[in-house]
VEXVOKE-562232 format. One record per residue (C-alpha): x, y, z; residue in one letter. Coordinates in steps of 0.02 Angstrom, whole numbers, padded with zeros to 5 digits, always signed. Each point is the difference from the previous one (the first is absolute). Example, Ala and Ser with C-alpha at 12.3 -4.5 7.8 and 13.67 -1.06 7.14 Angstrom:
% residues 2
+00615-00225+00390A
+00069+00172-00033S
END
This chain:
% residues 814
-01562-01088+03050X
+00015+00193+00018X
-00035+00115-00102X
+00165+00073-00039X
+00074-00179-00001X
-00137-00029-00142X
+00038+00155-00083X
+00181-00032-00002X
-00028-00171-00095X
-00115+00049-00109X
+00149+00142-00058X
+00123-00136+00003X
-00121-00115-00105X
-00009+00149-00127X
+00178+00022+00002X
+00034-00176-00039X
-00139-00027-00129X
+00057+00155-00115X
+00193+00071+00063X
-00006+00105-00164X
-00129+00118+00048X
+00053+00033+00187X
+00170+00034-00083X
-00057+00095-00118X
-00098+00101+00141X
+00145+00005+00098X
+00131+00078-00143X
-00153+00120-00037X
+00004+00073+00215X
+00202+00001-00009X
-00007+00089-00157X
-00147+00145+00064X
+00081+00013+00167X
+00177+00009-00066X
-00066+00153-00124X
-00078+00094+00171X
+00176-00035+00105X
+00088+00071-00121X
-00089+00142-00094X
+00130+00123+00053X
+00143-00094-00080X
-00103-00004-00166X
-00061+00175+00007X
+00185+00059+00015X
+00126-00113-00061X
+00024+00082-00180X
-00067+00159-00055X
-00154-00032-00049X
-00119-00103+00124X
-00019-00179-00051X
-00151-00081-00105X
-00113-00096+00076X
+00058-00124-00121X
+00193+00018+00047X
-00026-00015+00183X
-00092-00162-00028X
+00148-00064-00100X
+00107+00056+00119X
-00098-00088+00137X
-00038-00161-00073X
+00128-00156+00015X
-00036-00166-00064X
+00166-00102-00052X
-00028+00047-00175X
-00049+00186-00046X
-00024+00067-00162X
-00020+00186-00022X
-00090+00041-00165X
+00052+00182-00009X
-00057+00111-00164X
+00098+00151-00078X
+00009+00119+00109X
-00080-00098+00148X
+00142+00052+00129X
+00098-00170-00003X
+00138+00056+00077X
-00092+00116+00140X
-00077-00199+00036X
+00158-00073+00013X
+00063+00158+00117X
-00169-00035+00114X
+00031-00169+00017X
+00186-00015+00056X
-00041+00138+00105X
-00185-00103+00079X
+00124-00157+00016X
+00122+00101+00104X
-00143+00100+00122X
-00099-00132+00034X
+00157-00129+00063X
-00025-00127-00139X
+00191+00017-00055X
+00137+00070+00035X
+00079+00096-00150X
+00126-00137-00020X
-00127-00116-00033X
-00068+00087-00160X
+00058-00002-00182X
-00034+00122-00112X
+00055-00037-00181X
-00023+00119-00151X
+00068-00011-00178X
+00098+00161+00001X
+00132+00072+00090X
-00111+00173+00016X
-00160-00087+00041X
+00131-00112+00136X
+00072+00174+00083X
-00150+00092-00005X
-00117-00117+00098X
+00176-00037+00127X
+00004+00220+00020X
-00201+00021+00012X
+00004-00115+00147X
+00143+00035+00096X
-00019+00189-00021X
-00163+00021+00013X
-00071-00158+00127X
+00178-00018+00075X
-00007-00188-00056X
+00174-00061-00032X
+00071-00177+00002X
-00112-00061-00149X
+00060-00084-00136X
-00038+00116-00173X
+00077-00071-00137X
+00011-00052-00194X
-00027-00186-00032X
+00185-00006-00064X
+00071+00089+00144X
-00108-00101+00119X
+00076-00168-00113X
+00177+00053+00035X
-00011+00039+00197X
-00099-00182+00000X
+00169-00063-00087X
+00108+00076+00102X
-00065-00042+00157X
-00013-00172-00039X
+00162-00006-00083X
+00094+00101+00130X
+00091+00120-00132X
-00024+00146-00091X
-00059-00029-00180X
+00074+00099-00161X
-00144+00055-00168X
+00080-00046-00151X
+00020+00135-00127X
-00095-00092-00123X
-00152+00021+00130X
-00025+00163-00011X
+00089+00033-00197X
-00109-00070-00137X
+00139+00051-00125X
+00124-00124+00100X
-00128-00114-00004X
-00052-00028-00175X
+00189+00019-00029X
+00057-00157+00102X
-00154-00100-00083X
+00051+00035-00191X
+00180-00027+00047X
-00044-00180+00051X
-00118-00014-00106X
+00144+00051-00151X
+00112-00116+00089X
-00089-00149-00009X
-00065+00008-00184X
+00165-00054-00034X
-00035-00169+00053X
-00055-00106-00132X
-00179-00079+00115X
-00032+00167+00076X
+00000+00058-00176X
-00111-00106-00083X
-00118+00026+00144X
-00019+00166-00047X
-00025-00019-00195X
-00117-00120+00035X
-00080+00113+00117X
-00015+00157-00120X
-00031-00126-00149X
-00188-00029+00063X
-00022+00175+00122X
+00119+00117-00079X
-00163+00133+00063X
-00162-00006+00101X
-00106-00131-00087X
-00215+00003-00013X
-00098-00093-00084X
-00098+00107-00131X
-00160-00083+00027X
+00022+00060+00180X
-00057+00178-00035X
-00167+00065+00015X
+00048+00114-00159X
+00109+00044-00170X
+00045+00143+00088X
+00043-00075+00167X
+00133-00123-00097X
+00068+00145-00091X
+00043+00120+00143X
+00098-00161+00084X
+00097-00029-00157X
+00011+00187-00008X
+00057+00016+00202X
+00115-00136+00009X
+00072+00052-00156X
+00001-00186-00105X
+00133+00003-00123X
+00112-00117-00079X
+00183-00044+00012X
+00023+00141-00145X
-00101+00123+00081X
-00158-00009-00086X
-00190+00014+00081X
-00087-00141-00036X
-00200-00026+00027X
+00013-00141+00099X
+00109-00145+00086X
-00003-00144-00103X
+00063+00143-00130X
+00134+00046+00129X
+00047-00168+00018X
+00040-00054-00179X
+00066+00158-00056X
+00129-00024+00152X
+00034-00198-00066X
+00033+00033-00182X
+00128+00145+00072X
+00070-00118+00115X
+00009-00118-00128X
+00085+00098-00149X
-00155+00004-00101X
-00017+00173-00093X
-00192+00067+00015X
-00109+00150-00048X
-00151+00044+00137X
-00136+00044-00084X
+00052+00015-00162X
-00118+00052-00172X
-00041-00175-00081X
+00098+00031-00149X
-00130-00077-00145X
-00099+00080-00136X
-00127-00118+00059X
-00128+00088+00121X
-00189-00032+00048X
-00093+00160-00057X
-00069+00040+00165X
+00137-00028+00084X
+00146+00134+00029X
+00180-00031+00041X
+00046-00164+00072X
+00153+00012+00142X
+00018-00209+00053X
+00076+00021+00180X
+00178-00040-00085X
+00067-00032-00163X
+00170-00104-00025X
+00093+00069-00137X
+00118-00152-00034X
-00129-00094-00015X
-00152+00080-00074X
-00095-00082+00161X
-00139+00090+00101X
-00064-00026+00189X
-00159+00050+00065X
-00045-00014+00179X
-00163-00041+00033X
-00080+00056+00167X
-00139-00152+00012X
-00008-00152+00100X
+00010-00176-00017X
-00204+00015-00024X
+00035+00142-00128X
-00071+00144+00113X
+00062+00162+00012X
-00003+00130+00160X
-00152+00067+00062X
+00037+00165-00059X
+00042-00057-00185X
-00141-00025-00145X
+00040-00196-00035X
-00100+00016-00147X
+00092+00127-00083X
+00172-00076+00069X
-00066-00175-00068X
-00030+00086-00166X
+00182+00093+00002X
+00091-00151+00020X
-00104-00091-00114X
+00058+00138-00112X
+00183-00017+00030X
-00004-00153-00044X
-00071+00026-00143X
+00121+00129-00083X
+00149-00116+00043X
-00109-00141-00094X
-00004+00128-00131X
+00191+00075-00009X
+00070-00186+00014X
+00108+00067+00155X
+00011-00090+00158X
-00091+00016+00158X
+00069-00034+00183X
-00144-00021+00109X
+00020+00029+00198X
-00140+00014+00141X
-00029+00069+00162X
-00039-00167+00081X
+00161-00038-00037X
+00071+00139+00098X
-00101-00049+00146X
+00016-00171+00006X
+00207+00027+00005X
+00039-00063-00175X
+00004+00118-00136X
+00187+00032-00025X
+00012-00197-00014X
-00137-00022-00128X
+00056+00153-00099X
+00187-00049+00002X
-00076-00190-00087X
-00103+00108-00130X
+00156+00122-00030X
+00102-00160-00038X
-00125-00063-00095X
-00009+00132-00125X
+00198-00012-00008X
+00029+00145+00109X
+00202-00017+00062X
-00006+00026+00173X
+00179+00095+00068X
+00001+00025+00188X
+00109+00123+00058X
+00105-00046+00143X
-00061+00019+00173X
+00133+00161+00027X
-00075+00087-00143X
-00183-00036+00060X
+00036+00079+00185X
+00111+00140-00080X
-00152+00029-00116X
-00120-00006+00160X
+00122+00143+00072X
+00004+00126-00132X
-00182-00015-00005X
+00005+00045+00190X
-00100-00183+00065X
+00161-00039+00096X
+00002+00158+00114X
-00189+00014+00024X
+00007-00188+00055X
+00148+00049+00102X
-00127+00136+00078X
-00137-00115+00022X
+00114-00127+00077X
+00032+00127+00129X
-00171+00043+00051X
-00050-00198+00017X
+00161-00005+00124X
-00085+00109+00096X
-00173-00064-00006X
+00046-00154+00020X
+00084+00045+00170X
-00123+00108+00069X
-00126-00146-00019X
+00109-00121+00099X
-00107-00136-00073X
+00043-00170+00059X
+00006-00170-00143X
-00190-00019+00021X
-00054+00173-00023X
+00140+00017-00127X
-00076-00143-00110X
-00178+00050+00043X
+00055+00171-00074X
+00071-00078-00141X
-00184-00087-00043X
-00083+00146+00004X
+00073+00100-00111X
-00047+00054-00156X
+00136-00112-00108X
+00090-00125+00131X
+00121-00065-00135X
+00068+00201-00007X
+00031+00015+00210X
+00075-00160+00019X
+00121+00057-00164X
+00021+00168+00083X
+00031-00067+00169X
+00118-00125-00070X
+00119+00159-00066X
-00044+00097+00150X
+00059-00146+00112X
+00217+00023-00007X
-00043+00183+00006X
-00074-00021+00177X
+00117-00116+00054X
+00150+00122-00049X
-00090+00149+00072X
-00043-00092+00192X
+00201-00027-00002X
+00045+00152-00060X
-00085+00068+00156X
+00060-00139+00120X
+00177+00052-00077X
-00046+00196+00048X
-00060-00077+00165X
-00145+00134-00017X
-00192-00016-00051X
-00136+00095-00095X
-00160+00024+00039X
-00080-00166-00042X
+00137-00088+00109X
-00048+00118+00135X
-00195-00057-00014X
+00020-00170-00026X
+00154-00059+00113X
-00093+00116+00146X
-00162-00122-00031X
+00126-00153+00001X
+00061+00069+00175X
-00163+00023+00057X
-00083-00169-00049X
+00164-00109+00052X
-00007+00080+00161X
+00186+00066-00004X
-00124+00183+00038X
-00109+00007+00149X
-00138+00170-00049X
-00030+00102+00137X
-00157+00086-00064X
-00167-00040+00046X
-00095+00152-00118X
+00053-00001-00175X
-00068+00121-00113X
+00049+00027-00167X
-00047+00146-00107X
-00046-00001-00192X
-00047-00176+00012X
-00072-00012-00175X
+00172+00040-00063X
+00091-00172+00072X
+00083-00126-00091X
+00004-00192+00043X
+00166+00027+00095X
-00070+00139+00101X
-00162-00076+00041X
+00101-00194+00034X
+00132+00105+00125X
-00172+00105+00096X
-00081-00192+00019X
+00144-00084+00063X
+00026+00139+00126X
-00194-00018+00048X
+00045-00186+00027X
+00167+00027+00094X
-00074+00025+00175X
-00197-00017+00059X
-00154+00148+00004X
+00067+00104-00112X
-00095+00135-00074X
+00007+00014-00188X
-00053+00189-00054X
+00004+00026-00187X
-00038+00172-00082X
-00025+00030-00210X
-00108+00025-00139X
-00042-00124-00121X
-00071+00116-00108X
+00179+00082-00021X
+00122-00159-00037X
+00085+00056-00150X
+00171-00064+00018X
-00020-00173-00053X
+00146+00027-00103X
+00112+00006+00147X
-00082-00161+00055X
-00146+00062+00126X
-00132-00126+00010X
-00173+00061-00017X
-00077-00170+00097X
+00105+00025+00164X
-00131+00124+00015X
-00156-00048-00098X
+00027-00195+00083X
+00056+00068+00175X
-00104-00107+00129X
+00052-00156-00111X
+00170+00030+00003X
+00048+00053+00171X
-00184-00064+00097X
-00132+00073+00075X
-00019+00167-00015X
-00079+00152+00046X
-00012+00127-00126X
-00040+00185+00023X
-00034+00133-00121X
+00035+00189-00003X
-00121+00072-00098X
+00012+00186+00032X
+00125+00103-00109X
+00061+00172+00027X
+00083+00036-00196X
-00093-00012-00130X
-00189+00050-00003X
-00163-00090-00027X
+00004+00028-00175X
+00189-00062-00048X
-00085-00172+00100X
-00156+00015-00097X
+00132-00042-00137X
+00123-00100+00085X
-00058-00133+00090X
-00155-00059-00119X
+00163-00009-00102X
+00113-00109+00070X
-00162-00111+00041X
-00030-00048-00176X
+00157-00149+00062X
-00107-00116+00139X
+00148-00046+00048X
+00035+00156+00093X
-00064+00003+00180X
-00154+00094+00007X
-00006+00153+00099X
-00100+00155+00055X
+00119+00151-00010X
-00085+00163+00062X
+00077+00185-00041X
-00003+00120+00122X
-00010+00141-00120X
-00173-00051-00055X
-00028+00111-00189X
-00151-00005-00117X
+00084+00032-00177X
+00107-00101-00090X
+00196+00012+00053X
+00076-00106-00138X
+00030+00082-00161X
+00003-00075-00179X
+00094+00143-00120X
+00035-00050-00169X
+00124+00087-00079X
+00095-00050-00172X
+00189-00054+00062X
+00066-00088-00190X
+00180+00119+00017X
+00093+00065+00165X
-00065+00202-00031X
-00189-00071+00005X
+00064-00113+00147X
+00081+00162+00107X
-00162+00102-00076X
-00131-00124+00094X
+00110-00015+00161X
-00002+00198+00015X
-00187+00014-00026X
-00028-00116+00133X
+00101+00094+00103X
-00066+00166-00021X
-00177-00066+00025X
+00064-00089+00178X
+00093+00194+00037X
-00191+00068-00024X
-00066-00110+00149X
+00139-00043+00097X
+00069+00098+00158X
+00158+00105-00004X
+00125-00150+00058X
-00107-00146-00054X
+00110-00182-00069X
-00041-00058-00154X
+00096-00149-00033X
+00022-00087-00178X
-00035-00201-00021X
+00061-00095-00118X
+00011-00194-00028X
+00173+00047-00105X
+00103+00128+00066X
+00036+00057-00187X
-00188+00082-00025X
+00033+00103+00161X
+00038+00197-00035X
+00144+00123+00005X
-00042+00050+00213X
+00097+00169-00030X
-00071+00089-00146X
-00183-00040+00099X
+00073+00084+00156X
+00065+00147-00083X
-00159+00027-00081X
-00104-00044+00144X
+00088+00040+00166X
-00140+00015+00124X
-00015-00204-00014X
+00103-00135+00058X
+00050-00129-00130X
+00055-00177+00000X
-00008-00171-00118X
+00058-00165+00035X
-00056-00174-00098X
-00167-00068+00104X
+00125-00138+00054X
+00092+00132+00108X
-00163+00078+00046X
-00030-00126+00128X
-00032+00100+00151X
-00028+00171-00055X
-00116+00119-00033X
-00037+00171-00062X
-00149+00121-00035X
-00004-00025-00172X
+00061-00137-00121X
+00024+00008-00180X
+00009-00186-00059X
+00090-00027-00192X
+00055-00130-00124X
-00199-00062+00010X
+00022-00083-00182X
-00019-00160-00027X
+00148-00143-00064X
+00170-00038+00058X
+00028+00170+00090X
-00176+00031+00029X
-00111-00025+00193X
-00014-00147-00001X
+00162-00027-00073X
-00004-00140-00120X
+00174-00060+00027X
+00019-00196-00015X
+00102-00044+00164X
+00136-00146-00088X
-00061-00162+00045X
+00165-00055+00120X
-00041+00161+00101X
-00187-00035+00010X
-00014-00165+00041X
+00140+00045+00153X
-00113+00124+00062X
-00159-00028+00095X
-00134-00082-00077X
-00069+00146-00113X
-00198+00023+00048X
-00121-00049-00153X
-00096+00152+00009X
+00069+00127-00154X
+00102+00133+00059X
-00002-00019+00162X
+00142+00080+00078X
-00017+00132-00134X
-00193+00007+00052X
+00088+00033+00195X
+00114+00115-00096X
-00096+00116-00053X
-00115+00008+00170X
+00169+00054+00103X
+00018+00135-00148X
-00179+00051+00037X
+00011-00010+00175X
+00153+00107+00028X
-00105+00175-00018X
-00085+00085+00138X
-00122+00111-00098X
+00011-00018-00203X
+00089-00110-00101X
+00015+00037-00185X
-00007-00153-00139X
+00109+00067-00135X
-00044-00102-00158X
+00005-00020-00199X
-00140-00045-00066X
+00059-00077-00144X
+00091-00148+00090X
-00093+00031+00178X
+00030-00141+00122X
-00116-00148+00031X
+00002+00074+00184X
-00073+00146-00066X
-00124-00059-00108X
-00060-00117+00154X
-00021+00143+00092X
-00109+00109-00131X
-00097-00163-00047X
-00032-00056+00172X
-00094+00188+00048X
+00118+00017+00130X
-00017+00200+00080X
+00143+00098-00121X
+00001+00161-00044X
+00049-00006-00182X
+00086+00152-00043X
-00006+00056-00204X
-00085-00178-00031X
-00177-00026-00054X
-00125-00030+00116X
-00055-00188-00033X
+00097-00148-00010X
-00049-00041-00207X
+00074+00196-00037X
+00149-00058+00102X
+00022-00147-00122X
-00013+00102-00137X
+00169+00072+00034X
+00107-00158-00043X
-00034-00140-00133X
+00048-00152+00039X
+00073-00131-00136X
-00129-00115-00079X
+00121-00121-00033X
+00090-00012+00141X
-00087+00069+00114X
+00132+00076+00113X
+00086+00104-00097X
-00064+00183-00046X
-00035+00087-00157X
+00111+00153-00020X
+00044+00100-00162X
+00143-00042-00112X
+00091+00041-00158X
+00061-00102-00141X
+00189+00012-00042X
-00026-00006-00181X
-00129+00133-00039X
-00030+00065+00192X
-00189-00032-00017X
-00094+00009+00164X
-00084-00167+00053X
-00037-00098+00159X
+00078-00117+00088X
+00027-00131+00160X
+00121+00075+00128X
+00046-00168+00014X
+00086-00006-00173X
+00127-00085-00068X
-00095-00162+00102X
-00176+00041-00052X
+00000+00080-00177X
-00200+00053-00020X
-00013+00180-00092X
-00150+00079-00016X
-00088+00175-00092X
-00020+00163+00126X
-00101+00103+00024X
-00065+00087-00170X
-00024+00159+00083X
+00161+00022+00112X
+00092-00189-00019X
-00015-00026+00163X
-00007-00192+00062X
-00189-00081-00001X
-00093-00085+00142X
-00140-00141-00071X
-00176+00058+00075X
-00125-00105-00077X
+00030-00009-00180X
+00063+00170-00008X
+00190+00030+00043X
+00015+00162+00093X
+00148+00150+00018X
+00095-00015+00169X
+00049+00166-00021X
-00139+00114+00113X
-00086+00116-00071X
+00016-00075-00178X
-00157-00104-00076X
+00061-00083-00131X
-00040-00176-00038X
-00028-00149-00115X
-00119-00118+00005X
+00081-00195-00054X
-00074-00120-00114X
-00134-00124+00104X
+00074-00132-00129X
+00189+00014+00022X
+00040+00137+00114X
+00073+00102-00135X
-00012+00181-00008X
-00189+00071-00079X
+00074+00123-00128X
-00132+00142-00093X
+00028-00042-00185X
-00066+00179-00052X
-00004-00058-00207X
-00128-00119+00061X
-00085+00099+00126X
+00020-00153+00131X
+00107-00085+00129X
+00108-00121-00035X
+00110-00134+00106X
+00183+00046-00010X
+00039-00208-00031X
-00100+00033-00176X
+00167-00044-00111X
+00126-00093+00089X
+00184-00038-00103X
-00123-00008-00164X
-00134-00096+00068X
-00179+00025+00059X
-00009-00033+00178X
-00168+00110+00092X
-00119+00088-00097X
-00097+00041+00133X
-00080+00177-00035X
-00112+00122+00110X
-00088+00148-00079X
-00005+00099+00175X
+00117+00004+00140X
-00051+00133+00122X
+00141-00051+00128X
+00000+00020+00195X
-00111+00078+00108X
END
């Protein structure tokens, strides 16, 4: 045999024995000769020459590409390279490449960069719902109208509460619905779901738990039979004085959770289970003891004691067993007629928000274009499956009338246009003429979106899938953008090759010293290795407390922030204004006026998306309902019809916050009050990451000093107030009425207390007053000068010894 015969096997035997690596070998060649053939185009087709990392992107072409592009990476210049590679080197002819973007803008500006600029016209640039509607037309051979109610909300959520009036009148439909707000009139938790007092109190607090009456309750089961006795004609007092002279010594007032005047009857709800235990965050002990106590004075007063649980609430049967122990102790039960229930439901305004939430699930529940098994499977996996399938059941004629409304318009909305285009596509009634499809944004696509991109993959054979976003900024989950079409990509759509560009041009090394270890702390995120180009060596993020309790201190902070960014900052320079709620952004004119050699904007970090400046002034970093993160409880019919929320905490508020942080090119400013700072905030201090902290101490246990949290709850903070009656300072939880713990201030200045050891310590800086506690009880160590010792403040309690602990020297902290 010759040689070159035997060298030609013994390649061919290689070949056979391991295909993956000559392929492999042979992608690697097309790729480095591809990047020499075409260095020109890359060096000059946008302004700036091309990264190494960008041409490579723009090069490489498995079926399934997945562009991992950071802030500021160049994403789009990518996208611009690689229509324009595909064109040069005779792969496709611009008819033969989609380009989809979620935006008109983003749409038209990619279509004018190209056809300007390269000369490249004939591609298809285009918005998923204009794409959806030339799909439909085409295959339907006729133009197609957009319903009013498409692009009008208010026409919308009009048509939905009009049916939705409508068919209340009917006698099933309506009993549905009682039924429906007679077990989830709001959001429902179980207490012993919460890591802490103050955790349950800021959800009763947010979602704003009240009765049928209007009163704030403490919890649901409370809700719940304060709604049935109204419901039921049965006059009640919440948390009423126990009217008897006979009291427990120790003991102050007694408020049962409701009295029943016509009856002399009390109810206490009892938050154990069926083993007797409380939640984590309660002392069972001393809850064990209180009820035991309860008890005990009702023993005492001969008056009668209705007893209700919280396993009962859970287990779905405590307005039955409470209705048998009403009836028991002769309690006259008077429904009121269904019409006087709803009309009830109306005034208190649960008819129109339903109406609103109705309205969003309509859309939801469109945009998903779930078929019966994923339906059902979304059913089971929600949080309370008995509550969707009730919801769904009302939501069902409300559908129905609103598809015929539009067949009756003969026009479509924007779902139709998305999911009748994929029906065109799949049936084969549309034949896709692209062979390239690239879609920009890709971390921002919704089930519909990502179903309509697949089936056009999977209309015709080899084409190229090109797919260009950020993981680490999907924040519009709300809207229904799936996190996993990106974080699962190779599973979903096959086998992929995935490329990352690593280099960005905004923001500097510091801002990413910040950022990205960030938005790590979430595994779930891809990892990546973003690189500034504007390499710096001192810190670039800025913590400045400043006091903001009232608008003037508010204004007063913004404009020192601004005048220290007017000492650094270039005649012309942005400075742009983030905020997670547009209603902590600033009055824009007065700051021009006053400062007209820089350039200001503000927009919520939502619309930020995109856009950058030289310096960013982020606000509204408390903490709570309207805090970063914001602590707002998504309803439970919304959230279980968007995508499966991630289990990590915060999440897209974690990604949030890193799009804030990554919108700035050299500085960005962390305006913040210390007294109800944001858990964002204290991660970062905690965690060492490289701030600058502006008018803050220097270490992070100095830093703490400056807020006090609850003891009791834990999540509230102790702030100053006043009593009505005598307007005596004292301390409180900012979490009151919920959590009711009061404390003494500071002797020196009555400033709220920190515990540091068994000392409690001034807040306030600069002041050093303190008071050491009582090792026994925790009460406050009080100098009893007549007796030349110290003394715990728990000496006499309501004419009884309790602690007579004593120290002769107390020579406090050092």
């Amino acid at each position: 045999m010759a040689a070159e015969d035997y060298d030609l096997l013994t390649r061919m035997w290689k070949l056979i024995g391991n295909p993956e690596i000559w392929l492999t070998k042979s992608r690697e060649a097309y790729v480095e000769r591809a990047l020499i053939d075409y260095r020109d185009l890359f060096d000059t087709v946008e302004s700036s020459e091309l990264t190494s990392d960008q041409r490579k992107a723009c090069v490489i072409d498995e079926d399934n590409n997945l562009i991992l592009a950071g802030a500021g990476t160049g994403k789009t210049s990518t996208v611009i390279g690689r229509v324009a590679f595909l064109v040069q080197s005779g792969q496709a002819r611009p008819e033969e490449i989609l380009l989809l973007a979620y935006g008109n803008k983003a749409a038209e500006e990619l279509r004018e960069r190209l056809e300007k600029k390269l000369g490249i016209k004939g591609i298809t640039a285009e918005t998923f719902h204009r794409l959806g509607r030339c799909i439909i037309q085409e295959a339907a051979k006729k133009p197609i109208a957009t319903s009013a109610m498409a692009t009008d909300k208010a026409l919308k959520a009009q048509f939905v509460n009009s049916v939705f009036e409508t068919k209340q009148r009917e006698p099933t439909y309506r009993e549905l619905l009682l039924n429906y707000f007679e077990q989830w009139l709001y959001p429902v938790r179980n207490p012993f779901d919460f890591s802490t007092l103050g955790e349950y109190y800021r959800f009763l607090a947010d979602n704003e738990i009240r009765t049928l009456k209007g009163e704030a309750v403490k919890g649901f089961g409370e809700c719940d039979i304060a709604n049935f006795l109204f419901k039921n004609g049965i006059e009640y007092k919440y948390e009423a004085i126990y009217d008897t002279s006979i009291r427990l010594q120790t003991r102050g007032a007694y408020c049962p959770d409701f009295y029943l005047p016509d009856y002399g009857i009390y109810i206490e709800h009892f938050g154990t289970d069926r083993q007797g235990k409380t939640a984590s965050y309660i002392n069972q002990d001393q809850y064990h003891a209180d009820m035991t106590w309860k008890r005990e004075v009702h023993q005492l007063g001969c008056t009668t004691l209705i007893e209700t649980f919280h396993y009962e609430k859970q287990e779905g049967v405590l307005l039955e067993e409470f209705k048998q122990r009403l009836v028991k102790a002769g309690v006259a039960l008077d429904p009121m007629p269904p019409e006087a229930v709803l009309e009830t439901l109306r005034e208190f305004g649960a008819i129109t928000r339903f109406s609103q939430i109705l309205t969003d699930m309509l859309g939801l529940l469109r945009a998903a274009n779930l078929n019966d098994q994923e339906l059902a499977e979304l059913i089971a996996r929600s949080a309370d499956p008995g509550q969707i399938r009730a919801a769904l059941d009302l939501l069902a004629p409300i559908v129905d009338a609103y598809v015929l409304a539009l067949e009756d318009e003969k026009k479509m909305d924007f779902d139709d246009m998305i999911n009748k285009a994929n029906q065109h596509v799949r049936e084969g009634s549309f034949e896709s003429p692209w062979k390239f499809i690239i879609v920009d944004e890709f971390q921002d696509i919704a089930k519909s979106r990502a179903d309509l991109v697949k089936a056009l993959r999977d209309n015709q054979e080899d084409v190229s899938l090109f797919c260009v976003g950020d993981d680490w900024q999907s924040i519009f989950r709300f809207t229904g953008s799936d996190i996993s079409f990106t974080a699962d990509f190779e599973k979903i759509f096959g086998a992929t090759k995935a490329t990352e560009l690593k280099k960005t041009f905004r923001f500097n090394s510091m801002i990413g010293a910040v950022a990205s270890p960030f938005i790590m702390q979430n595994k779930r995120q891809m990892p990546k290795t973003i690189e500034s180009h504007t390499v710096v060596y001192s810190p670039t993020v800025s913590l400045v407390r400043a006091p903001m309790g009232s608008d003037a201190a508010k204004v007063e902070a913004i404009q020192r922030t601004v005048q220290r960014v007017s000492q650094i900052a270039k005649a012309g320079s942005s400075v742009y204004f983030l905020a997670r709620f547009k209603h902590d952004l600033p009055d824009l004119q007065a700051l021009s006026i006053q400062y007209p050699s820089l350039a200001f904007k503000q927009d919520s970090i939502h619309s930020s998306k995109g856009k950058e400046a030289d310096y960013v002034i982020i606000l509204g970093l408390g903490k709570g309902k309207y805090g970063l993160p914001s602590e707002i409880v998504t309803h439970p019919l919304i959230e279980a019809l968007q995508p499966k929320a991630e289990p990590y905490p915060h999440a897209e508020e974690r990604r949030l916050f890193y799009v804030a942080l990554t919108r700035a090119r050299h500085r960005v400013y962390l305006l913040c009050d210390m007294a109800r700072y944001s858990p964002f905030v204290k991660e970062l201090v905690e965690g060492d990451y490289p701030l600058e902290l502006e008018e803050l101490p220097t270490t992070p246990e100095q830093l703490n000093a400056t807020a006090a949290n609850c003891p009791v709850c834990t999540q509230g903070n102790l702030v100053n107030r006043v009593k009505r009656a005598n307007n005596a300072p004292f301390v409180g939880c900012s979490n009151w009425p919920q959590c009711t713990h009061t404390e003494s201030g500071c002797p020196t200045c009555k400033a709220p207390m920190r515990p540091s050891g068994r000392y409690r310590i001034c807040v306030s800086p600069g002041c050093n007053g303190w008071i050491a506690t009582c090792p026994r009880t925790g009460g406050d160590m009080i100098y009893r000068a007549n007796g030349n010792f110290w003394g715990c403040s728990d000496y006499r309690r309501a004419g009884k010894v309790s602690c007579r602990h004593t120290e002769q020297f107390i020579q406090g902290p050092t």
